[in-house]
Residue frames as qw, qx, qy, qz and C-alpha x, y, z in Angstrom:
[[0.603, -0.245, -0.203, 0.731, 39.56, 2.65, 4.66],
 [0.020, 0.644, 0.468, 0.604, 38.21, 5.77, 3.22],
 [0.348, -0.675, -0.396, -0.516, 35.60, 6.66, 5.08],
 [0.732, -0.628, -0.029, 0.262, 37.30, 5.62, 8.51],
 [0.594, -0.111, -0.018, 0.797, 40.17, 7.97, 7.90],
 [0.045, 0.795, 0.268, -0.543, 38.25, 10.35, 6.61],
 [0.080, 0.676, -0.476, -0.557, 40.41, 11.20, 3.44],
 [0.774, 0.510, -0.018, -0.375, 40.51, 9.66, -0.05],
 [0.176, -0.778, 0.556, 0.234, 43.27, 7.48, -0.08],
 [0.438, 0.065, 0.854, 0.272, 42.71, 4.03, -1.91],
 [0.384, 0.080, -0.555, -0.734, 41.09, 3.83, -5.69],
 [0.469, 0.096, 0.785, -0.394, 37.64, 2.56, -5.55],
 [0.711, 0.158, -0.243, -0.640, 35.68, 1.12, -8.45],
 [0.841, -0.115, 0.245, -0.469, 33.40, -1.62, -8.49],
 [0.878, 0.303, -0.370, -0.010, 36.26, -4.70, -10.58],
 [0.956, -0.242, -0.088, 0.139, 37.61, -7.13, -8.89],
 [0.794, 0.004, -0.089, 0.601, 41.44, -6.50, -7.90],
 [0.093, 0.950, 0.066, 0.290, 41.59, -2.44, -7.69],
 [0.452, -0.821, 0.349, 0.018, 44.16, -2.46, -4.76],
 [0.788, 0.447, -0.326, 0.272, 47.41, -3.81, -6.15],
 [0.228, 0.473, -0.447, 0.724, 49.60, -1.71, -2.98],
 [0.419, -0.584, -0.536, 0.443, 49.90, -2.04, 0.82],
 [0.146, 0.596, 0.042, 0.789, 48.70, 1.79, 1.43],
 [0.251, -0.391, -0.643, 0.609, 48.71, 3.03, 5.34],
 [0.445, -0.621, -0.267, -0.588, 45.69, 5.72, 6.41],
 [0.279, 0.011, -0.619, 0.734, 47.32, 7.21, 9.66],
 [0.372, -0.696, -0.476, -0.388, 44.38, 8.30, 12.04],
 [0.283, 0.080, -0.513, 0.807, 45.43, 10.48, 15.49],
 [0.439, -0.735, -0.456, -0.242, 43.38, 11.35, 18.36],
 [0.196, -0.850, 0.343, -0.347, 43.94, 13.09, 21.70],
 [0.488, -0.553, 0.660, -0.143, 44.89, 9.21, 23.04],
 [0.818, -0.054, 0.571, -0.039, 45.10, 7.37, 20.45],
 [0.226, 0.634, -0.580, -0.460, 47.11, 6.83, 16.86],
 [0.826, 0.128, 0.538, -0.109, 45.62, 4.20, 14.55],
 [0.166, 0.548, -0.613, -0.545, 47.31, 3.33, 11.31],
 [0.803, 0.081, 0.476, -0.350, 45.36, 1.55, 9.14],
 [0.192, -0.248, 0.795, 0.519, 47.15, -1.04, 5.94],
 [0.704, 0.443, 0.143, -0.536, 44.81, -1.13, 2.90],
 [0.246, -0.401, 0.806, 0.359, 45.92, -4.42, 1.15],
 [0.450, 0.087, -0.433, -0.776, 44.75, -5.94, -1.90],
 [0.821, -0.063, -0.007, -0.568, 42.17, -8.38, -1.95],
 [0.706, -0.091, 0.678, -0.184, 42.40, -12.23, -0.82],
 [0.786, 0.362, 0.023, -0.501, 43.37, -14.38, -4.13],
 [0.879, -0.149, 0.366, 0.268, 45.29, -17.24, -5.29],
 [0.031, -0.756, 0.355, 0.549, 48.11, -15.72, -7.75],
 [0.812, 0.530, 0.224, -0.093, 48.51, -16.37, -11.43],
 [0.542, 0.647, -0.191, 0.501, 51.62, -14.43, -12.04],
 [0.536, 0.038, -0.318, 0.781, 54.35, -12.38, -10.50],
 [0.119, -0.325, 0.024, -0.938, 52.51, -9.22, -9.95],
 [0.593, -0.560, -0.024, -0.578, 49.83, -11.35, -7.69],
 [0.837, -0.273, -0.426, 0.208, 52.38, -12.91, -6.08],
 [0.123, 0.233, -0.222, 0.939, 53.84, -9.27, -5.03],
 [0.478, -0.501, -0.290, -0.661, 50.27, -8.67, -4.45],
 [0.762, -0.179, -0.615, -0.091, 50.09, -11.24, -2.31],
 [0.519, -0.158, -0.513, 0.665, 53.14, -10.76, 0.26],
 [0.378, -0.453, -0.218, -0.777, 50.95, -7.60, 0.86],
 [0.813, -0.348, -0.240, -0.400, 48.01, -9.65, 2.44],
 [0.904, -0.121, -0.287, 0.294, 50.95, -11.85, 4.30],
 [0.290, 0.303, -0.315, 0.851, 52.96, -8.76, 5.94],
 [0.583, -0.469, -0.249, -0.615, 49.28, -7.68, 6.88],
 [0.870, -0.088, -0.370, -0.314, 48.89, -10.68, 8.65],
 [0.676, -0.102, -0.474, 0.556, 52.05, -11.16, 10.23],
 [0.249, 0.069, -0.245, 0.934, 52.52, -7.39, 11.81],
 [0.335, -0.550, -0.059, -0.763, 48.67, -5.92, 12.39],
 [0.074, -0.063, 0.735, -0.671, 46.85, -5.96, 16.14],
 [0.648, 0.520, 0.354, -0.429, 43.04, -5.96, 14.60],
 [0.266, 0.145, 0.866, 0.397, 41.99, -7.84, 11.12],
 [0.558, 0.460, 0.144, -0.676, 39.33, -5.64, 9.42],
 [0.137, 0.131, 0.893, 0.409, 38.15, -8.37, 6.59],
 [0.349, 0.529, 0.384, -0.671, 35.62, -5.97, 4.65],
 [0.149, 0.329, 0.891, 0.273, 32.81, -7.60, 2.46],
 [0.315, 0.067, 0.196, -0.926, 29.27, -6.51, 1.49],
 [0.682, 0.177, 0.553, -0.444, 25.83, -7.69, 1.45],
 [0.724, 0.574, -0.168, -0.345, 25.93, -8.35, -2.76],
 [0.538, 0.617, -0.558, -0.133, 29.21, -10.36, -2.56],
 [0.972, -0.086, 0.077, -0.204, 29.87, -13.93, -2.28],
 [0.402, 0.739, -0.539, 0.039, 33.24, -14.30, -1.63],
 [0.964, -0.035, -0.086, 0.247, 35.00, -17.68, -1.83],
 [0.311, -0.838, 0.448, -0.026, 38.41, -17.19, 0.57],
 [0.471, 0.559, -0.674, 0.105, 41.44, -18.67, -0.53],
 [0.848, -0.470, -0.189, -0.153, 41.46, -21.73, 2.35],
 [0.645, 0.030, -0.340, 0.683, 45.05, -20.86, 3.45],
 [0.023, -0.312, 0.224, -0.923, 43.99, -17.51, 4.64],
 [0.716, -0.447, -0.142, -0.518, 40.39, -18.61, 6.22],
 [0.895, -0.147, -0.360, 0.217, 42.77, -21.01, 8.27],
 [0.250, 0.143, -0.334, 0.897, 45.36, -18.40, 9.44],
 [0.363, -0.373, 0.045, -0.852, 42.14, -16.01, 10.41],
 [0.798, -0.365, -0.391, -0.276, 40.36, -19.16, 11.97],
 [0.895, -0.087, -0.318, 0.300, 43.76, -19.78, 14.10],
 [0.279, 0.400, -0.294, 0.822, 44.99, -16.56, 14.54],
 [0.296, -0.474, -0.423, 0.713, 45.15, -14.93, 18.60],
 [0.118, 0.023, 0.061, 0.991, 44.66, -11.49, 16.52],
 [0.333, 0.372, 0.847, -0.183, 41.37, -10.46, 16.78],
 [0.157, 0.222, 0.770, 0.577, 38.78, -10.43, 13.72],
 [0.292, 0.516, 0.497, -0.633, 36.29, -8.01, 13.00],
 [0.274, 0.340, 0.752, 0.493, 34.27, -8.62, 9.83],
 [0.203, 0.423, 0.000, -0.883, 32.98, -5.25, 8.31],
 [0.333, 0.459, 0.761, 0.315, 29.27, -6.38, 5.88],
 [0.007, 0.395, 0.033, -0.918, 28.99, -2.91, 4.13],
 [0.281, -0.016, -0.471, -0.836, 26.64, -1.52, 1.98],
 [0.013, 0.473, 0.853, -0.219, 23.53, -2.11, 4.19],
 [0.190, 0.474, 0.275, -0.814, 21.81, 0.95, 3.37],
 [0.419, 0.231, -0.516, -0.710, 21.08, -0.53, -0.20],
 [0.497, -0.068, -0.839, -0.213, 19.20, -3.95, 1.08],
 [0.705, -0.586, -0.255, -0.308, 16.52, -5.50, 3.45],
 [0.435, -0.535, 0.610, -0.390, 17.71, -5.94, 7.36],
 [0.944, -0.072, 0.289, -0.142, 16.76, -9.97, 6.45],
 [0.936, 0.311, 0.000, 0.165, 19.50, -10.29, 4.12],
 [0.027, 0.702, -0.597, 0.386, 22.34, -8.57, 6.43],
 [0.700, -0.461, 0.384, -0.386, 21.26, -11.03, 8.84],
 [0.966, 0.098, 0.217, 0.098, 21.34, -14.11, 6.68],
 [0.578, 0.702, -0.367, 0.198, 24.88, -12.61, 5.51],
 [0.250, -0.613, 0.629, -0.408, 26.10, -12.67, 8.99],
 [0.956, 0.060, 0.178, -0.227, 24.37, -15.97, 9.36],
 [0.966, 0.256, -0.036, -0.010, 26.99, -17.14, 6.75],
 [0.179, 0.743, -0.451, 0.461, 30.25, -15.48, 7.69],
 [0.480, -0.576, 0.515, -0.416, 29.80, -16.85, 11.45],
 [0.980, 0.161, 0.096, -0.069, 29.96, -20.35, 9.61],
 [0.525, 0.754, -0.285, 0.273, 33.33, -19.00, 7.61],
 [0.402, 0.408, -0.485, 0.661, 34.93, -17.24, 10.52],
 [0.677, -0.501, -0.534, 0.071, 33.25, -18.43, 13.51],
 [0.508, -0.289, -0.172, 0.793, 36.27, -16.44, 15.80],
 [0.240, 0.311, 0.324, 0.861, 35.14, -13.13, 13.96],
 [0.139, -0.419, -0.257, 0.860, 33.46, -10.11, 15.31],
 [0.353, 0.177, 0.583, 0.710, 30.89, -8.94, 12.80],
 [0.149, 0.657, 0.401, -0.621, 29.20, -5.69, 12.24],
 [0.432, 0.545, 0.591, 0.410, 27.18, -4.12, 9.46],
 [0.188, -0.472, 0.124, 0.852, 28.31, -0.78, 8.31],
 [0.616, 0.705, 0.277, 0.218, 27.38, 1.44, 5.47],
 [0.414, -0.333, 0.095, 0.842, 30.84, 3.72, 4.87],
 [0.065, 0.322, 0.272, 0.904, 28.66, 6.09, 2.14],
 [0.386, -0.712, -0.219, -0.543, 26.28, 7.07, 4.70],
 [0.184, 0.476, -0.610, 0.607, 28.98, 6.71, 7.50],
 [0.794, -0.430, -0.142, -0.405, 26.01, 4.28, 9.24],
 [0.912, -0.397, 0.106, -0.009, 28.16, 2.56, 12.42],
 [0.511, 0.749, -0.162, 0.388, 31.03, 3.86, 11.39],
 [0.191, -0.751, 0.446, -0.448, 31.84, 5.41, 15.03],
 [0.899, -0.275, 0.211, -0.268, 31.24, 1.86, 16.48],
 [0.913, 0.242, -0.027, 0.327, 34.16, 0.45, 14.20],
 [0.003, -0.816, 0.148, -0.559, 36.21, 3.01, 15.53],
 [0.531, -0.555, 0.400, -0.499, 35.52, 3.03, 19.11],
 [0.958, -0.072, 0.272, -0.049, 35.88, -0.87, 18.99],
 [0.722, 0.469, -0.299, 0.411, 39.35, -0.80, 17.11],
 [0.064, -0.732, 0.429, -0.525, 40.68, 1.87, 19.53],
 [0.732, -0.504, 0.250, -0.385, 39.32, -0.54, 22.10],
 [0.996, -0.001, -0.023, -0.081, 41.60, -3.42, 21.00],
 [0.431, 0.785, -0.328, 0.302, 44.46, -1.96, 20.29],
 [0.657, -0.548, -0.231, 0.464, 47.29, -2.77, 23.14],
 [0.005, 0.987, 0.141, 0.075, 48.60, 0.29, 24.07],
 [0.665, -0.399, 0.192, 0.602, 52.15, 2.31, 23.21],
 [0.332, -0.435, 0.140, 0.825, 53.73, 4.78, 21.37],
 [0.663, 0.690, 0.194, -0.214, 52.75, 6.71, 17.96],
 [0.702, 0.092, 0.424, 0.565, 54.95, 5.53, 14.96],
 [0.090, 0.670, 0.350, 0.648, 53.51, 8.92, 12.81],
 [0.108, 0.012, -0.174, 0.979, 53.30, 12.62, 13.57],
 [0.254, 0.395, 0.449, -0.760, 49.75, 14.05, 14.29],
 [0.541, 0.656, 0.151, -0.504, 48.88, 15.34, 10.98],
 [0.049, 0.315, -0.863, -0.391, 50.95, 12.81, 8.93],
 [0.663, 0.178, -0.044, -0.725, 48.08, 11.00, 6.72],
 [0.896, 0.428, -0.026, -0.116, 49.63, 8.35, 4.89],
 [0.532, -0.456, 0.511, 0.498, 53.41, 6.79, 4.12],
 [0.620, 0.511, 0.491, 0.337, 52.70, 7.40, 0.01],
 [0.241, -0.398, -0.027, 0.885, 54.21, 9.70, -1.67],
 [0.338, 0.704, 0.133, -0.610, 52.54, 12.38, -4.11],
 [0.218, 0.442, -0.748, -0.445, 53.79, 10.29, -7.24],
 [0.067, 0.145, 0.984, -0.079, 52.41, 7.43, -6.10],
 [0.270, 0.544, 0.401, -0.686, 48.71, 9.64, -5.43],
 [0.267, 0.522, -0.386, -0.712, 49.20, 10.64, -9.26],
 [0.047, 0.331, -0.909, -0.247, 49.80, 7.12, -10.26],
 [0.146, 0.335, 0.826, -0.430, 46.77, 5.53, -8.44],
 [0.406, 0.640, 0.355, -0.547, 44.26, 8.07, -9.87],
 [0.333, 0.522, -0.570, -0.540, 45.32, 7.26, -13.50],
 [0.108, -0.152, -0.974, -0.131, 44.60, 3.43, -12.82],
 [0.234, 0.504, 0.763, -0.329, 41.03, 4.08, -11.53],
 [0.487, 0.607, 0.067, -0.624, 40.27, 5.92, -14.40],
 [0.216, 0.267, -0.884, -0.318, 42.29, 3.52, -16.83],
 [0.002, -0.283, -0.958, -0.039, 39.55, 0.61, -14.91],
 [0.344, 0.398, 0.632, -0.569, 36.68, 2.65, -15.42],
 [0.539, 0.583, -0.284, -0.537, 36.91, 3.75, -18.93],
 [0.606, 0.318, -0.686, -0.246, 38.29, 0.32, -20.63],
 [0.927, 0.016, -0.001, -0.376, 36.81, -3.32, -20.48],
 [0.993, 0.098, -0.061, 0.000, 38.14, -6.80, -19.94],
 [0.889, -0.305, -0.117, 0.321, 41.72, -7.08, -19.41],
 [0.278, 0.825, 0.044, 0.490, 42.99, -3.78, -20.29],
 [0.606, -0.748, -0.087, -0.258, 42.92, -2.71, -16.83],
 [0.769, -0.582, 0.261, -0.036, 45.16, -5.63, -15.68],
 [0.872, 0.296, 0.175, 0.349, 47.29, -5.31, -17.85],
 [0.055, 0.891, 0.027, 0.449, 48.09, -1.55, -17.17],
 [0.549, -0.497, -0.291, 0.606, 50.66, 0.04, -14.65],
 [0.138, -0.960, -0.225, -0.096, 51.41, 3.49, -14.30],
 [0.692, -0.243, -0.030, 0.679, 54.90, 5.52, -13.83],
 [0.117, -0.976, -0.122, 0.136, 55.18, 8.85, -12.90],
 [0.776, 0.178, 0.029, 0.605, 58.14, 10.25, -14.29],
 [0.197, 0.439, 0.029, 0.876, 57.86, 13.81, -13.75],
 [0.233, -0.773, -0.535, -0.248, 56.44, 16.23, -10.86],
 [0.243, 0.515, 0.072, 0.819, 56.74, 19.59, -10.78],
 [0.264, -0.861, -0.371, 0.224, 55.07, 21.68, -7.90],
 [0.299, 0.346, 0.247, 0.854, 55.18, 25.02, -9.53],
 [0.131, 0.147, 0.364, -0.910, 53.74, 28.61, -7.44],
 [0.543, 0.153, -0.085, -0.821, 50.16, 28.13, -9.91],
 [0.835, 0.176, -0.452, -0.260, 50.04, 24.53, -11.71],
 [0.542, -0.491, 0.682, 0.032, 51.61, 21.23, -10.96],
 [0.736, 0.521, -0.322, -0.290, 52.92, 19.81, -13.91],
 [0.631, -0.234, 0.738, -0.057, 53.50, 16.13, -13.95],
 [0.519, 0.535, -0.589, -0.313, 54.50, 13.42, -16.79],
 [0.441, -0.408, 0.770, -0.215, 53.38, 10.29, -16.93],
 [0.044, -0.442, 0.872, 0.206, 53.71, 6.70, -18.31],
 [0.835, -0.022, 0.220, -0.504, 50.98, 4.34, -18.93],
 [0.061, 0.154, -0.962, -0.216, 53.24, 0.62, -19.71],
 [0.865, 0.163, 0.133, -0.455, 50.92, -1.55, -21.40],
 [0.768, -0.068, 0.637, 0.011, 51.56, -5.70, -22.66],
 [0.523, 0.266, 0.655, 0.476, 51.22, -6.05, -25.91],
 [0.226, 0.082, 0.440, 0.865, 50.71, -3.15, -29.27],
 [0.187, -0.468, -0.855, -0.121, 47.26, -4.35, -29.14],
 [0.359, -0.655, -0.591, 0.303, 46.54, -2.80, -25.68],
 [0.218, -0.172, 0.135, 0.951, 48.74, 0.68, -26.90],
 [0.029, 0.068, 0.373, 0.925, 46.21, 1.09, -29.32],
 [0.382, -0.609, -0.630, -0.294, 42.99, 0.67, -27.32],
 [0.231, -0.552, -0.274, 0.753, 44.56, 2.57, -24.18],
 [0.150, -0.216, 0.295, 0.919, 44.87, 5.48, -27.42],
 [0.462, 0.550, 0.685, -0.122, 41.75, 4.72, -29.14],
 [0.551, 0.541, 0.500, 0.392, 40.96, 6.57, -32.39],
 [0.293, 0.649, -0.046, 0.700, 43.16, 9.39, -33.57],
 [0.447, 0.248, -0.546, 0.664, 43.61, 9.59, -29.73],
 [0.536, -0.578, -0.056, -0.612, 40.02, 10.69, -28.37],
 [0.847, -0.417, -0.316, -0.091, 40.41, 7.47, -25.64],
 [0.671, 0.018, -0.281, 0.686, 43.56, 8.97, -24.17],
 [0.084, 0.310, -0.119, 0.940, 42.36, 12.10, -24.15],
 [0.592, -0.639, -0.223, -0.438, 39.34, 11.47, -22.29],
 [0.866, -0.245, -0.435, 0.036, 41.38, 9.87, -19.85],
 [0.426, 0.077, -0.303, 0.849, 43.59, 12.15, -19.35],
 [0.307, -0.450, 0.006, -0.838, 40.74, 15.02, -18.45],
 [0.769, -0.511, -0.237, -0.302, 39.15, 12.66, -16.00],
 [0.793, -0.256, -0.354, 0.425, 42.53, 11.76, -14.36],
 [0.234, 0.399, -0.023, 0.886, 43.36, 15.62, -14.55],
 [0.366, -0.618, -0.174, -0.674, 40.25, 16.55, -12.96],
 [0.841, -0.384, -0.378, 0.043, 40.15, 13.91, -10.64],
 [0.727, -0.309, -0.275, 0.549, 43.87, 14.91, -9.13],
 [0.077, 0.422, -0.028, 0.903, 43.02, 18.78, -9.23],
 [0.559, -0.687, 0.125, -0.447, 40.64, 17.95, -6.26],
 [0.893, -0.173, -0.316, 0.268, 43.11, 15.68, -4.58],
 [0.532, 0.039, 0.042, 0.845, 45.84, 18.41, -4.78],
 [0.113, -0.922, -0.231, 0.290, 43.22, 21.57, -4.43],
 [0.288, -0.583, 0.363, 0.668, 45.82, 22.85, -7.33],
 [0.645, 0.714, -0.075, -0.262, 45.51, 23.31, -11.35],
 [0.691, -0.261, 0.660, 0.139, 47.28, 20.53, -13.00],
 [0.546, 0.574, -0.521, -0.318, 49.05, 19.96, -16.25],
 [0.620, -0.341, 0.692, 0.146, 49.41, 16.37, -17.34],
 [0.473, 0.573, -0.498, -0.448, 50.79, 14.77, -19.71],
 [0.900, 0.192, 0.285, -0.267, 50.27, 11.11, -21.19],
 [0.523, 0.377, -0.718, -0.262, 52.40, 8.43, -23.47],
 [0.933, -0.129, 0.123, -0.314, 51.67, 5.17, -23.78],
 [0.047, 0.562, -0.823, -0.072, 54.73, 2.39, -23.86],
 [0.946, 0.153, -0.263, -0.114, 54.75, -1.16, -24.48],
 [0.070, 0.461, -0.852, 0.238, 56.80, -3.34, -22.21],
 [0.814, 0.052, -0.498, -0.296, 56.25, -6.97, -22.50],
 [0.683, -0.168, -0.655, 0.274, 55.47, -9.36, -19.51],
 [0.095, -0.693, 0.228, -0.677, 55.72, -6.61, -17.21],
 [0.659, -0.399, 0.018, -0.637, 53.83, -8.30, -14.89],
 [0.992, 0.002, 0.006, 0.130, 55.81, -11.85, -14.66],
 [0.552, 0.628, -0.142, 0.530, 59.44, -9.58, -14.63],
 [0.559, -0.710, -0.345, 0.256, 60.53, -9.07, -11.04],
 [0.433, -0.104, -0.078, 0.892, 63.07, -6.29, -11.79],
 [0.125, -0.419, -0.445, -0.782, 60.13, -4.51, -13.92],
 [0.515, -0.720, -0.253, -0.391, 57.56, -4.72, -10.58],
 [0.574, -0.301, -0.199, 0.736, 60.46, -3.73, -8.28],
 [0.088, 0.270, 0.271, 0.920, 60.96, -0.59, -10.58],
 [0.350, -0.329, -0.634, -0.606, 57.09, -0.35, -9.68],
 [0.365, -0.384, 0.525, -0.666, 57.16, -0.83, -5.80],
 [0.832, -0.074, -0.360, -0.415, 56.40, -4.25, -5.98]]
C-alpha cells in the first residue's frame, strides 16, 4: 500500500503478522478518489487479538469494490480455505499483486502465476515490484478502471483516517520486531499516552505493555542499553515521519493476557 499511495503508512519488516490494524491510504486524482484498507494478513486465530485481527480481513471483504491479495515470488502461502472460498465465489473482482520480481528469474514469476491461477482461478494477476515502482502505474490505472463510479468519502489532501498517536505507536512496533527475536514481538503492544506538538520538538510518552516480567526485562535489556537503542531508532524513525525534532520517552509495563482480554484490546483499537 506504500508505494501505491505514495506515503509511508503501514510498518514493513520481513515477520510474519506486522499489520495487526485496518489502516486506509486515501489516494485523489482530478477524477478519481481511491481509498485503499491495509488489513492484516490471512490466518486462522489463536487468541483474542487474532480474532480482532481477523474481523479486519472480514469488514475488508464485506465493504471493498477491488480485492488486492498481495504475495511475492519467495512466499508460499497456504490460505486459510474459508477465505480462498469467499475470493473463489465472490462477484468482487480479484487482482493478485506477485511482488518482488526485480529480485528473481522471469521463469519463476511465471511458474508463480502458474500456481495462483490454480488457487484463485477468478483472479487477475500481475507482477509488480513496489521498490522499483516496476508496473505500478498498471495497478493503478486498472483499479481506477474497476471502480463503479460516485462520490469522494475524503477531502483531496486527506491521507489516511489514523491519527498521529496511532503513527507514533506503529513505528515503535516495527522497531520493537526488528530489534528482538521469537515471540517478543507478539507479545508487545504499544500506548501512546502523551503528545505534545510544541513550536520546536514534539514531545510524546509512551507505553510499551508486555506479558509476562520475563519479556519487561528483555524489552529493557542490560542496565537498559536494549531500550535505549530502541528508543533512538523509533525517535529517528518518527523525526522523518513528522519532518520535526522529537522527544520520546519509554516505560515498559507488564499487563498479563493482554492479548486474550477484550476490554484490554478495545482500550487498544481492537
Amino acid at each position: 500500500m506504500n508505494a501505491l499511495v505514495g506515503e509511508r503508512l503501514s510498518i514493513i519488516t520481513s515477520k510474519a503478522q506486522t499489520t495487526r490494524h485496518r489502516i486506509m491510504g486515501i489516494v485523489s486524482g482530478e477524477n478519481h478518489q481511491i481509498v485503499f484498507s491495509d488489513t492484516p494478513g490471512i490466518l486462522k486465530p489463536n487468541y483474542k487479538l487474532q480474532e480482532k485481527m481477523m474481523q479486519f480481513v472480514i469488514s475488508a471483504l464485506t465493504d471493498a469494490d477491488v480485492f488486492l491479495l498481495i504475495t511475492d515470488v519467495f512466499e508460499d502461502i497456504e490460505l486459510e480455505p474459508e477465505y480462498v472460498e469467499k475470493l473463489k465465489k465472490t462477484s468482487t473482482p480479484v487482482l493478485l499483486l506477485i511482488n518482488k520480481i526485480d529480485a528473481t528469474t522471469q521463469a519463476k514469476v511465471a511458474q508463480k502465476a502458474e500456481e495462483w491461477k490454480v488457487k484463485l482461478p477468478n483472479a487477475k494477476i500481475l507482477a509488480i515490484s513496489a521498490i522499483e515502482k516496476f508496473n505500478l502505474d498498471m495497478v493503478m490505472n486498472k483499479i481506477i478502471e474497476l471502480l463503479p463510479e460516485g462520490q469522494p468519502f475524503y477531502e483531496k489532501d486527506q491521507l489516511t483516517d489514523k491519527s498521529e498517536r496511532f503513527f507514533v505507536s506503529e513505528i515503535i512496533r516495527e522497531k520493537i520486531l526488528m530489534q528482538y527475536n521469537k515471540e517478543i514481538p507478539y507479545s508487545v503492544e504499544v500506548n501512546v499516552n502523551s503528545f505534545k506538538d510544541e513550536p520546536n520538538i514534539l514531545k510524546i510518552q509512551a507505553d510499551i505493555i508486555v506479558e509476562r516480567d520475563s519479556q519487561k526485562g528483555i524489552i529493557i535489556g542490560h542496565q537498559g542499553e536494549a531500550l535505549k537503542k530502541l528508543g533512538t531508532k523509533a525517535r529517528e524513525e518518527a523525526e522523518k515521519f513528522f519532518g520535526k525534532k522529537i522527544y520520546l520517552e519509554l516505560f515498559v509495563k507488564v499487563d498479563k493476557d493482554w492479548r486474550s482480554n477484550d476490554n484490554r484490546l478495545k482500550n487498544f483499537g481492537y
